[in-house]
SERO-4910 file (N, C-alpha, C, O; in steps of 0.05 Angstrom, whole numbers):
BEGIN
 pado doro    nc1    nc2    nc3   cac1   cac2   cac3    cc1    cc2    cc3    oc1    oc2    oc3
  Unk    A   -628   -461    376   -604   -445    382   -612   -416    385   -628   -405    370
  Unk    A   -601   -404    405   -605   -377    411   -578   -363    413   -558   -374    422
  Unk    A   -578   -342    404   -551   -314    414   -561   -289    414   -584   -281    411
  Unk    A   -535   -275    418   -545   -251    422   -543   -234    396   -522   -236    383
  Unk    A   -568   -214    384   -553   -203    367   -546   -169    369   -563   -152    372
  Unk    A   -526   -165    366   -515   -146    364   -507   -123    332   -494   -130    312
  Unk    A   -518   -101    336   -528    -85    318   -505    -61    320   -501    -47    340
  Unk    A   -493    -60    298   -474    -32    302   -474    -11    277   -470    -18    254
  Unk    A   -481     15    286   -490     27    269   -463     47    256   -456     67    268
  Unk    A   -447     35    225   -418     40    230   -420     71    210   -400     85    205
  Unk    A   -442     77    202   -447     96    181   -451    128    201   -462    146    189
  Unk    A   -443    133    225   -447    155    247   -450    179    223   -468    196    226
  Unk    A   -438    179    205   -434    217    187   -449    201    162   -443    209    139
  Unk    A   -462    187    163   -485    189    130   -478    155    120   -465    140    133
  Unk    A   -488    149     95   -475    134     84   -446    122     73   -430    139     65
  Unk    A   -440    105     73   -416     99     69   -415     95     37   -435     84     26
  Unk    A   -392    105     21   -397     99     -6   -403     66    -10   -399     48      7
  Unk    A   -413     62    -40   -409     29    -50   -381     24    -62   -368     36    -79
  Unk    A   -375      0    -44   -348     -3    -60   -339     -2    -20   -325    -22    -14
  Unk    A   -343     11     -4   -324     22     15   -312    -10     30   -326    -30     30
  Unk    A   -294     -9     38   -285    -39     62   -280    -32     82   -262    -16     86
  Unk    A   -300    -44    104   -291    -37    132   -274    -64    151   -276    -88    156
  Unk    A   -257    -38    156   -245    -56    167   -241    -58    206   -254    -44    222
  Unk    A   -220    -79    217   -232    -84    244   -237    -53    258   -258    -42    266
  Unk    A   -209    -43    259   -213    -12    265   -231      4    262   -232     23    278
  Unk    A   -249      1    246   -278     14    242   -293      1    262   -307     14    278
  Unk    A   -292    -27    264   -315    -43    275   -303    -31    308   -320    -27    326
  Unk    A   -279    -26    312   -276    -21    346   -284     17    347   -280     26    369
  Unk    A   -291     30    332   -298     45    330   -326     53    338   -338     70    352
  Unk    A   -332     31    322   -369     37    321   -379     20    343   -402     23    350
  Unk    A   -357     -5    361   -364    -11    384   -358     14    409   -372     17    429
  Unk    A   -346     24    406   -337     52    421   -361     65    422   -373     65    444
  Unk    A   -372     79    398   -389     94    397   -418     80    402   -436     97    406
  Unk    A   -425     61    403   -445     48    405   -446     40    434   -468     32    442
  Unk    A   -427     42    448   -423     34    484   -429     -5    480   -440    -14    499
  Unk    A   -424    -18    466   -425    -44    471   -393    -59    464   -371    -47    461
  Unk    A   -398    -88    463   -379   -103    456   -384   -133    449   -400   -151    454
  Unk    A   -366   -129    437   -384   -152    407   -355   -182    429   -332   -181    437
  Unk    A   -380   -205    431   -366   -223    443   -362   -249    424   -368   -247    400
  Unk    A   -357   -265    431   -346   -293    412   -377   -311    419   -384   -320    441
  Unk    A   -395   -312    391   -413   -317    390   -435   -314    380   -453   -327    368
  Unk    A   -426   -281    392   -453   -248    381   -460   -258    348   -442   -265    332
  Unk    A   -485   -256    342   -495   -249    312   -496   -212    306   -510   -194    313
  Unk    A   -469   -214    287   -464   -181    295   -482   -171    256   -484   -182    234
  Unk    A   -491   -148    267   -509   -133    238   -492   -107    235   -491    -91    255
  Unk    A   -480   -102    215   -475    -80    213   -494    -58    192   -503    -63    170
  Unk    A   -495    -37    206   -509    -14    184   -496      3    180   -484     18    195
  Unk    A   -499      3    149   -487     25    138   -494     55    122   -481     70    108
  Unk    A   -517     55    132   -530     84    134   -544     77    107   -550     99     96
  Unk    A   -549     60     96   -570     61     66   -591     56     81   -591     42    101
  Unk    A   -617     73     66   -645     73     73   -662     63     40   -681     49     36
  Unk    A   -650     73     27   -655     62     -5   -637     60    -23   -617     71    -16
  Unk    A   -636     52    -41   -614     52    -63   -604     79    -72   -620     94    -61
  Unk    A   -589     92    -83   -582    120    -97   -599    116   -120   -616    133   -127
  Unk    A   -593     90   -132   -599     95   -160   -616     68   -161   -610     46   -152
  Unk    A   -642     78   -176   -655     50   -173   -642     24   -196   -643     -1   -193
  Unk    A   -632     40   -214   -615      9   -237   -590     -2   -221   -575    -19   -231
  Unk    A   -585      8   -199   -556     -4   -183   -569    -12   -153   -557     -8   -132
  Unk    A   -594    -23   -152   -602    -35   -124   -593    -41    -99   -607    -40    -80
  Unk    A   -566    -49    -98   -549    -65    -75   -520    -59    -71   -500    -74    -72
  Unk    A   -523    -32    -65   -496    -26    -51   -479    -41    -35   -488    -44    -12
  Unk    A   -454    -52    -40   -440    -69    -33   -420    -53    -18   -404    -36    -24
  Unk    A   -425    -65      2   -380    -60     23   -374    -88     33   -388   -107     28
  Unk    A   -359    -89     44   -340   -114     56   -325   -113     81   -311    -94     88
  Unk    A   -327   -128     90   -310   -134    116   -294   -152    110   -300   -172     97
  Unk    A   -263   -145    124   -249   -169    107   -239   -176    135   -237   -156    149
  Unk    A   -231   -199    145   -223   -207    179   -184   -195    179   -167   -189    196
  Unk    A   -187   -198    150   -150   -190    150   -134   -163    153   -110   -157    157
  Unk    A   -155   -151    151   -158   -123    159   -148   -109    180   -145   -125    198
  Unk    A   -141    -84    186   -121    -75    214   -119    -51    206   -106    -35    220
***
């Protein structure tokens, strides 16, 4: 199986806090800014501007995409 994957980089002004939820509106945002478009299929990656942890005892900064979102 092959697709395409598609990379959107949604963090444009720095990191996004932990905790943050993005939602679709972000994602048509960062397809805007990114000049692509995410199709029915795409393996989509989102980044969110972490390069390392803040704190090394809290490793894995968490956000969410929720589809219910608007």
């Amino acid at each position: 199986m092959a697709t395409r994957g598609v990379l959107l980089g949604h963090a444009a002004n720095g990191p996004q806090p932990t905790g943050f939820a993005v939602t679709a509106r972000d994602l048509d945002a960062a397809e805007l800014r990114e000049g692509v478009t995410i199709e029915a299929g795409d393996a989509l990656v989102v980044r969110f501007g972490w390069t390392a942890p803040p704190d090394p005892r809290n490793p894995s900064p968490v956000s969410s995409a929720h589809s219910q979102c608007s």
